[in-house]
Each structure stands twice: as C-alpha cells, then as structure tokens.
VEXLUM-716641 format. One record per residue (C-alpha): residue number from 1; residue in one letter; y negated, z, x negated. Coordinates in steps of 0.05 Angstrom, whole numbers. Layout:
BEGIN
PT  resi  resn   north      up    east
PT   NUM     a       Y       Z       X
...
END
This chain:
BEGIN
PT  resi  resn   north      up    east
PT     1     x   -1345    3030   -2909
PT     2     x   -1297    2974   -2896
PT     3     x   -1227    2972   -2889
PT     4     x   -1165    2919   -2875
PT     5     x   -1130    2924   -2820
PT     6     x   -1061    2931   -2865
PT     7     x   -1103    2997   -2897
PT     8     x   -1115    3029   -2825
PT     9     x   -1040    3015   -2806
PT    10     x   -1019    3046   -2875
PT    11     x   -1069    3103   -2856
PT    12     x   -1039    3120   -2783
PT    13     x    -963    3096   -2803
PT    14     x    -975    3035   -2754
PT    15     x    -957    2962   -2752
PT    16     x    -994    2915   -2768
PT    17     x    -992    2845   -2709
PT    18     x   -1042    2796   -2726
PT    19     x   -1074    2792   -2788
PT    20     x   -1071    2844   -2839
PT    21     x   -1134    2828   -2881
PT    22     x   -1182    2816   -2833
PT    23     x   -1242    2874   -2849
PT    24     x   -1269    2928   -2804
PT    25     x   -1334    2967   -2814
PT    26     x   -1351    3001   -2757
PT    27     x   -1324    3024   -2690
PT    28     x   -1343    3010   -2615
PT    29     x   -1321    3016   -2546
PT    30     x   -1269    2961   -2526
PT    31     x   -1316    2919   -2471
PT    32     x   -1370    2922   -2534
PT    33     x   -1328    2901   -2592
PT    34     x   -1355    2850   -2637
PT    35     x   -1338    2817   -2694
PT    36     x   -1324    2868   -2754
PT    37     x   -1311    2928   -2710
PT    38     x   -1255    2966   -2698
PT    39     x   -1231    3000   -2624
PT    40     x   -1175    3019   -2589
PT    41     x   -1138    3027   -2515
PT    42     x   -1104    3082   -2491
PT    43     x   -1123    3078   -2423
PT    44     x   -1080    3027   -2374
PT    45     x   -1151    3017   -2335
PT    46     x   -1184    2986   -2397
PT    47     x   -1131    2933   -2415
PT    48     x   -1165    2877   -2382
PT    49     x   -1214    2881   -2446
PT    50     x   -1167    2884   -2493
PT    51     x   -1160    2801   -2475
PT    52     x   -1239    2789   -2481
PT    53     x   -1265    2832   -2530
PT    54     x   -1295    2810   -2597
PT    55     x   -1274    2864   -2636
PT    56     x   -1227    2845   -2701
PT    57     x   -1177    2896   -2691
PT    58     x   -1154    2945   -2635
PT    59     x   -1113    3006   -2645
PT    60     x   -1059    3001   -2584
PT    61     x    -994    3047   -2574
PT    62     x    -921    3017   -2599
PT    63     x    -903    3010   -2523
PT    64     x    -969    2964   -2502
PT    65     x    -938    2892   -2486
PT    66     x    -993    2840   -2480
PT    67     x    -993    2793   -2406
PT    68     x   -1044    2750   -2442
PT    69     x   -1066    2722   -2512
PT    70     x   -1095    2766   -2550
PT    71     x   -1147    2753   -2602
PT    72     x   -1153    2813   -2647
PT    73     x   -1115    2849   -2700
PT    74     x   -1064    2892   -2665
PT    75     x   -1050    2962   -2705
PT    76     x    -992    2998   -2663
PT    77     x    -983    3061   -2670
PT    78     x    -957    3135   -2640
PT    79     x   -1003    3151   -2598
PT    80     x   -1076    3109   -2592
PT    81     x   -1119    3157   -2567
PT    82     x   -1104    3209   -2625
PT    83     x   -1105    3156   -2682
PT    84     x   -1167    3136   -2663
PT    85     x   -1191    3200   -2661
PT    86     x   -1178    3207   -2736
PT    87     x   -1211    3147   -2750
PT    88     x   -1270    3170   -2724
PT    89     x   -1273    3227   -2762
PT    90     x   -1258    3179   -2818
PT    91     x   -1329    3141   -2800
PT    92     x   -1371    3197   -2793
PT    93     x   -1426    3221   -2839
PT    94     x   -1402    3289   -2829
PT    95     x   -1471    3326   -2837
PT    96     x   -1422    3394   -2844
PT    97     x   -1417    3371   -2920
PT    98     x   -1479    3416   -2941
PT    99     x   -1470    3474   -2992
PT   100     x   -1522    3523   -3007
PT   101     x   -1574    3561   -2974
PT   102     x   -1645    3532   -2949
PT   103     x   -1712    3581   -2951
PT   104     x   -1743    3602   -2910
PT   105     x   -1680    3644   -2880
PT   106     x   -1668    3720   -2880
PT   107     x   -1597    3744   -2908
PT   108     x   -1585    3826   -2908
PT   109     x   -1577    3849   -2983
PT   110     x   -1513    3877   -2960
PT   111     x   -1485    3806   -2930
PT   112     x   -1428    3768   -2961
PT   113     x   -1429    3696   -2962
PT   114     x   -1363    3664   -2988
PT   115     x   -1359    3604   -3035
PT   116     x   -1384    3531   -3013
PT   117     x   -1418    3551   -2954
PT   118     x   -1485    3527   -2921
PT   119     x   -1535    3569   -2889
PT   120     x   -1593    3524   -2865
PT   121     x   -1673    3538   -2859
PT   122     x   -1695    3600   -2816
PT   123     x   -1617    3626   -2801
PT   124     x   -1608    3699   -2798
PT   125     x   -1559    3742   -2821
PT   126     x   -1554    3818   -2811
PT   127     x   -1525    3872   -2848
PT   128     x   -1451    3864   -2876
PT   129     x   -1446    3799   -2848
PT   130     x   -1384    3766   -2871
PT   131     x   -1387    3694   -2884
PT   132     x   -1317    3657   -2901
PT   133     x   -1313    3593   -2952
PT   134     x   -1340    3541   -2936
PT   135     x   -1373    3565   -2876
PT   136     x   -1431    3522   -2849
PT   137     x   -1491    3549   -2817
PT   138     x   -1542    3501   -2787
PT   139     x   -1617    3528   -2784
PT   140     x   -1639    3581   -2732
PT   141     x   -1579    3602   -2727
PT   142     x   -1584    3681   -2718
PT   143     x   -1511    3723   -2739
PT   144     x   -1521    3804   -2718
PT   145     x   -1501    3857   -2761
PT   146     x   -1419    3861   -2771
PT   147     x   -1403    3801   -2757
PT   148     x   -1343    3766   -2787
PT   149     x   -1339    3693   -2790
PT   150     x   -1272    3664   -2811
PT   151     x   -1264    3604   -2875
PT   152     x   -1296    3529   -2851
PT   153     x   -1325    3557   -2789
PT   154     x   -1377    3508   -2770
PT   155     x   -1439    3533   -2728
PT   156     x   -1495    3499   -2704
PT   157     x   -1571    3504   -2696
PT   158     x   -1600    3554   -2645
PT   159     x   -1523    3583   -2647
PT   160     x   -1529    3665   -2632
PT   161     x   -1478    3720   -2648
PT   162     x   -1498    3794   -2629
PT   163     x   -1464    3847   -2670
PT   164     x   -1399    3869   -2682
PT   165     x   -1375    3811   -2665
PT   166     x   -1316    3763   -2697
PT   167     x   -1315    3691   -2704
PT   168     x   -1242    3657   -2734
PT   169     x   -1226    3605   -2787
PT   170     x   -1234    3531   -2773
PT   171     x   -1279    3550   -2704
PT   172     x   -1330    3495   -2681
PT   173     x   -1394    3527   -2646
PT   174     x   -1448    3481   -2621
PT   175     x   -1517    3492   -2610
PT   176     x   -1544    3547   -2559
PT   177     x   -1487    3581   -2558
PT   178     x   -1490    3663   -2538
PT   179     x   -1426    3703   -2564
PT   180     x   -1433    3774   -2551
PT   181     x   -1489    3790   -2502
PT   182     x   -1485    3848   -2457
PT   183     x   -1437    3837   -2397
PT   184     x   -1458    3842   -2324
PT   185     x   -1452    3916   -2321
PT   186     x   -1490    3952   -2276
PT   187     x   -1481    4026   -2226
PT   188     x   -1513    4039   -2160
PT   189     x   -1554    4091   -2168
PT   190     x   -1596    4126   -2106
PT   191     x   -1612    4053   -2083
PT   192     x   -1620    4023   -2152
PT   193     x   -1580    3996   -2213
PT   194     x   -1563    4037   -2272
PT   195     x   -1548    3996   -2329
PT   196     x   -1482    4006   -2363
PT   197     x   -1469    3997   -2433
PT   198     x   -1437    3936   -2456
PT   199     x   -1402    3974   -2527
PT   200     x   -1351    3928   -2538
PT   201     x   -1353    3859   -2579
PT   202     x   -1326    3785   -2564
PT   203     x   -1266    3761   -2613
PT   204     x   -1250    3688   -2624
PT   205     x   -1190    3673   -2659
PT   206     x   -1173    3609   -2709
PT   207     x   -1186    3536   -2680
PT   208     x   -1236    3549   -2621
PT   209     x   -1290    3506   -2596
PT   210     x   -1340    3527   -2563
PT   211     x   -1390    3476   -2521
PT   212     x   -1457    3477   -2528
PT   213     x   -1499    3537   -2490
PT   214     x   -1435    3566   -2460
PT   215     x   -1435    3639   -2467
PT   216     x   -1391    3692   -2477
PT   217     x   -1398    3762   -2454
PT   218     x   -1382    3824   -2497
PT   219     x   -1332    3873   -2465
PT   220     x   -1352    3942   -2431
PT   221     x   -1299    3973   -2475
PT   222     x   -1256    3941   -2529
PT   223     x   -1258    3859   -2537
PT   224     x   -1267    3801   -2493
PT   225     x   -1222    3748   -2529
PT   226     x   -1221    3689   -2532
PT   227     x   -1148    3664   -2563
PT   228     x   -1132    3615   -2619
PT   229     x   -1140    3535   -2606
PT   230     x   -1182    3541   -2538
PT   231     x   -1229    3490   -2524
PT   232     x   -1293    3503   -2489
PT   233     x   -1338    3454   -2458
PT   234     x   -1415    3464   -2452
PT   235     x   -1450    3510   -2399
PT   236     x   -1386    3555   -2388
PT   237     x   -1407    3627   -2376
PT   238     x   -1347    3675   -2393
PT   239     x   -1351    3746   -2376
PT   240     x   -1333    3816   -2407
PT   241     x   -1270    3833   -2416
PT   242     x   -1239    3761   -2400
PT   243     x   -1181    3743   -2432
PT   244     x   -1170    3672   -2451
PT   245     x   -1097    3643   -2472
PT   246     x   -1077    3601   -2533
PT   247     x   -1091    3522   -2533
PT   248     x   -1126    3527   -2464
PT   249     x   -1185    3484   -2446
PT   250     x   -1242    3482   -2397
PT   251     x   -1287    3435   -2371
PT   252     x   -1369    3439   -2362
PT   253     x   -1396    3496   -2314
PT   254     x   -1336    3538   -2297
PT   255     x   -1352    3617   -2287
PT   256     x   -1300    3665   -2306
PT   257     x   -1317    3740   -2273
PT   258     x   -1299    3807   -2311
PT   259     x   -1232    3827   -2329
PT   260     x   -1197    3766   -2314
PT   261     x   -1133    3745   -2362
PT   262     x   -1118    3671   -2366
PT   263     x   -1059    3648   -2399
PT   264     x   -1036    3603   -2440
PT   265     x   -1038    3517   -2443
PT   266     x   -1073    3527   -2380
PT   267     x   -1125    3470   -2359
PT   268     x   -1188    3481   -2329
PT   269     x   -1238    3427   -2292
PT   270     x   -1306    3433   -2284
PT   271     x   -1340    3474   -2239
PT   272     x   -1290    3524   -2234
PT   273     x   -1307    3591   -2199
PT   274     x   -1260    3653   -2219
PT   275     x   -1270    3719   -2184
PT   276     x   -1259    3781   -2236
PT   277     x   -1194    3826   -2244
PT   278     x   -1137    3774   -2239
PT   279     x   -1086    3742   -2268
PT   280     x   -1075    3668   -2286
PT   281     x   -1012    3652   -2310
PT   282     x    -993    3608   -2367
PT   283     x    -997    3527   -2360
PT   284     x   -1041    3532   -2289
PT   285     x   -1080    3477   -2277
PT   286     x   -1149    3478   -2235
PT   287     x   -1177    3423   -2210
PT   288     x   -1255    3414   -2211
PT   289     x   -1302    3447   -2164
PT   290     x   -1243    3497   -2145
PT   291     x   -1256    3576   -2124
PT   292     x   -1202    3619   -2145
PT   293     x   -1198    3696   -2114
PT   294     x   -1129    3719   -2116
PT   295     x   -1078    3720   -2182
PT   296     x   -1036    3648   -2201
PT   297     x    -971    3685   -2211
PT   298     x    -929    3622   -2220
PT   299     x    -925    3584   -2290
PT   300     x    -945    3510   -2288
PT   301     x    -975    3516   -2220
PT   302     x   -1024    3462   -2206
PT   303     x   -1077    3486   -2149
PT   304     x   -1143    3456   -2116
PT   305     x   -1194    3471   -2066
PT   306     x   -1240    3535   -2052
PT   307     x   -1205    3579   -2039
PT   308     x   -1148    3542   -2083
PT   309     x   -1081    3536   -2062
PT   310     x   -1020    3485   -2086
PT   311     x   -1045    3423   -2096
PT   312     x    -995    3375   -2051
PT   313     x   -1010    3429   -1996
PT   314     x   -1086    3417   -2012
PT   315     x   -1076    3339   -2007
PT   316     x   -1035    3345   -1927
PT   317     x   -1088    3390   -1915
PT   318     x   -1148    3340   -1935
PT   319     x   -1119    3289   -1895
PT   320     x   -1131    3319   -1833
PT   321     x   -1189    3353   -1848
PT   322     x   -1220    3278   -1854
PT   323     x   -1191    3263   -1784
PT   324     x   -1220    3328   -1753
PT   325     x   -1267    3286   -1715
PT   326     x   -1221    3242   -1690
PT   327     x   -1177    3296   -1670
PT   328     x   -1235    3336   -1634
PT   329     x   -1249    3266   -1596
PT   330     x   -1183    3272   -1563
PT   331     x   -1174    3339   -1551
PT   332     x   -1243    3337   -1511
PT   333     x   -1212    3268   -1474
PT   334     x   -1145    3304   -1459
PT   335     x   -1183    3364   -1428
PT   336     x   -1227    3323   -1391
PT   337     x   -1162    3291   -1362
PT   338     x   -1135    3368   -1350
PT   339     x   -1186    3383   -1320
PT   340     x   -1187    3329   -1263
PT   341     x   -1119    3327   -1257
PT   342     x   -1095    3360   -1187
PT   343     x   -1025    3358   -1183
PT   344     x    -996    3341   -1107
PT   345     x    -986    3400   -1065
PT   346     x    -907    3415   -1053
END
C-alpha cells in the first residue's frame, strides 16, 4: 500500500511540514529509514537520526522543534509514539482475518461457535464451549469443557485453556499460553505432600493481553482474576487466587505467589518476585529484578530493591553500598590508628 504524506496527517489529525505528496510504502526504524518509508520519534535519545535518516516522512509530536535541517516529511501530531502505533496496525497483514474452521480439528457437538470466527487445523474444543463472533482460534489450540470466550478474542497456536474457565471480549492470547492449570496446592502429610484440589477457574475480563507462555493458575476456591485492560508480558507465572487490577501491566518473568491482590494502573518490571497473601495498592510501581514480601499500602508508591522499599531511599542507599569498600578501608586504617595510639599518662 502507499500513501501521501497529506493522507497520513488527515489519518492521525496531524500537520503536514514538508511536502505533502511525497509517497510512503512501508515503515522502518528511524537510523534505517530509506527512501519510501515511513518512521517516527518519540524518544529524545533518537533525535540525532531524525537529521540523517533517509526515510521520506517521520511522524514527530507538535512540540518537537528541529536544531538542524531536516530532510523528510514532517507529520506532527498528538502524541508520536501512539500514532505510529496505529499505523502499524494500518501496515500489517493481519493474519487474524481468517473465518471458518480448518479439518482436521475436534469441536464437542454441544459447542457454540459464534458468527465469523476462525478455528484453525488440529484446535480443540470441549463440551459447551462458547465461542464469541468473530473469535479467532489459531491451530493446536486446545479450549476445555465450559469455557467462555468473549466476541474478537484472538488466540494463538499451542494456546491452552483448562475448564471452566472464562476468557473476555477483545483479549489477545499468544502462543503457549496456560490459563487454568492447577495451583501450587499441596498439605503435609506424615512427611509427604497431599495434593489439594485446585476447584476453582481463572477469569479474564475485556481487553487483556496475555504474553506468550505466561501462565495463569486456577484458584483453590472461587476465581483467580485477572481484570479488564491488563497487559501481560511473556514468561509471567501468576498464581491461584491472585488478583490483578484494571489497566495494569507487567514485564517478562515476574512471579506473583497465591492470594496476592494487585491493584489498579500499577506497573510492573521484569523479574519481579511477589511473596503470596498481600496487598498492592493501586498505581505502585516495581522496578525490575525487585522482591516484594510485605503489603504496598500507599497509592502511587514507586519501590525498588529485594527486599523493596521507596525508591529515593533505595537510590541513598545504593550509593553507599558502592562505597562499602572504601568505607571498610578506613575504618580498618582508623582502628589500626586506635589501636597504637597511647595517650600520655596524666
């Protein structure tokens, strides 16, 4: 597909510096542009590129000022990053598109499959499945008996959801995903573990992604959930009985033990270890690699560190931990002076 530069400025409500007809037909990172492609800054760190790069038009924010010529189209707009973002979905192929249902795959007589949907080759879907509109259901993809999946869910090949449980509208599930095995539940028992049953289900409300091969644990006894617009990045591994806010997002590799409740707009970075039974309140921010074993009572609180604690205490803290040796150094000179000293005898 190509497009003007004026029809990409109509698209996002931008303005157009530069010229307005020059084509696009493809997108690429700033410091690769070439001639005919389209990209975009958002990032301060990147605008040296914006003066050398060969691509015909970049999509900038309405407060960017150039220091330097610049060479390519201009299209200001809002915000760059998101308009840019719907441009790319603009350029896809979207492979989603696919309606119908591929054989070899095995659908329950008493599954419903709604209008416009997809199931691919080898999927399988258990008794009174419910499959929204427009749902799409990549190959070896295996759905349990009672499950619910809401209208455009999208999920993935290799994707597996045990019974019972409930998948929202809109929800993006990648590939190797688990939602609903048993939780980590097990009872000492005369030196060995009794297992105890997991009889609960996982819910995910409306707007959810959900990284590829994270799992999700169902609960002991009623749901784990996991709220409406929460954004999951691959290889997270979510326990039963967790509780995860609205619009809250975590990074690659976090653990989150039983029972924990995290609340809403909260931000999550990688690595992440939660203990289970607390309390996160709503807006927290965790910085990567961090261990958290007591409740984050405050709203908005932003914490680091294993175990975490407030972040600007974390930073005067990290500086002297990096002069520890320094400090040892003259502790051992001072009591080597101590020690020699012999104060004059009255």
């Amino acid at each position: 597909m190509e497009f003007t530069a004026k029809q990409i400025g109509d698209l996002l409500n931008g303005e157009v510096e530069g010229n307005p007809h020059v084509q696009v037909s493809r997108l690429s990172k700033i410091e690769e542009g070439t001639n005919g492609s389209l990209t975009f800054l958002s990032n301060p760190k990147y605008e040296s590129y914006i003066y050398s790069t060969l691509a015909s038009a970049v999509v900038v924010s309405r407060d960017f000022r150039a220091q330097q010529p610049v060479n390519a189209t201009l299209i200001k707009v809002d915000d760059a990053y998101q308009s840019f973002a719907k441009l790319l979905g603009m350029f896809s192929e979207n492979p989603e598109n696919k309606i119908g249902i591929e054989n070899p795959c095995f659908l329950s007589p008493s599954a419903s499959i709604g209008k416009d949907a997809y199931v691919g080759a080898f999927a399988y879907l258990g008794n009174r499945v419910k499959i929204g509109n427009s749902v799409k259901i990549f190959p070896n993809v295996f759905i349990g008996d009672d499950v619910s999946i809401g209208d455009e869910t999208i999920i993935y090949a290799g994707a597996k959801i045990y019974s019972g449980c409930i998948v929202g509208a809109h929800c993006i599930i990648h590939s190797g995903v688990i939602i609903g095995a048993d939780g980590f539940g097990f009872a000492p028992n005369d030196g060995k573990y009794s297992k105890v049953p997991q009889t609960g289900n996982v819910v995910v409300e409306d707007h959810v992604e959900i990284g590829a091969n994270t799992t999700i644990d169902r609960a002991t006894l009623g749901s784990t959930l996991i709220r409406k617009g929460v954004k999951l990045d691959n290889l997270i591994q979510i326990a039963h009985n967790v509780e995860i806010g609205e619009n809250t997002v975590i990074a690659a590799q976090t653990g989150i033990a039983g029972s924990t409740k995290i609340g809403k707009n909260c931000m999550i970075g990688g690595q992440v270890g939660i203990i289970g039974h607390l309390t996160i309140a709503d807006g927290v921010k965790i910085a990567a690699q961090s261990g958290i074993g007591t409740s984050i009572t405050h709203t908005n609180e932003i914490v680091q560190g294993s175990p975490a604690f407030p972040i600007s205490d974390y930073k005067r803290t990290y500086v002297v931990f990096k002069k520890l040796p320094e400090i040892e150094k003259r502790i051992a000179e001072l009591e080597k002076l101590l020690s020699s000293y012999k104060p004059d005898n009255p």
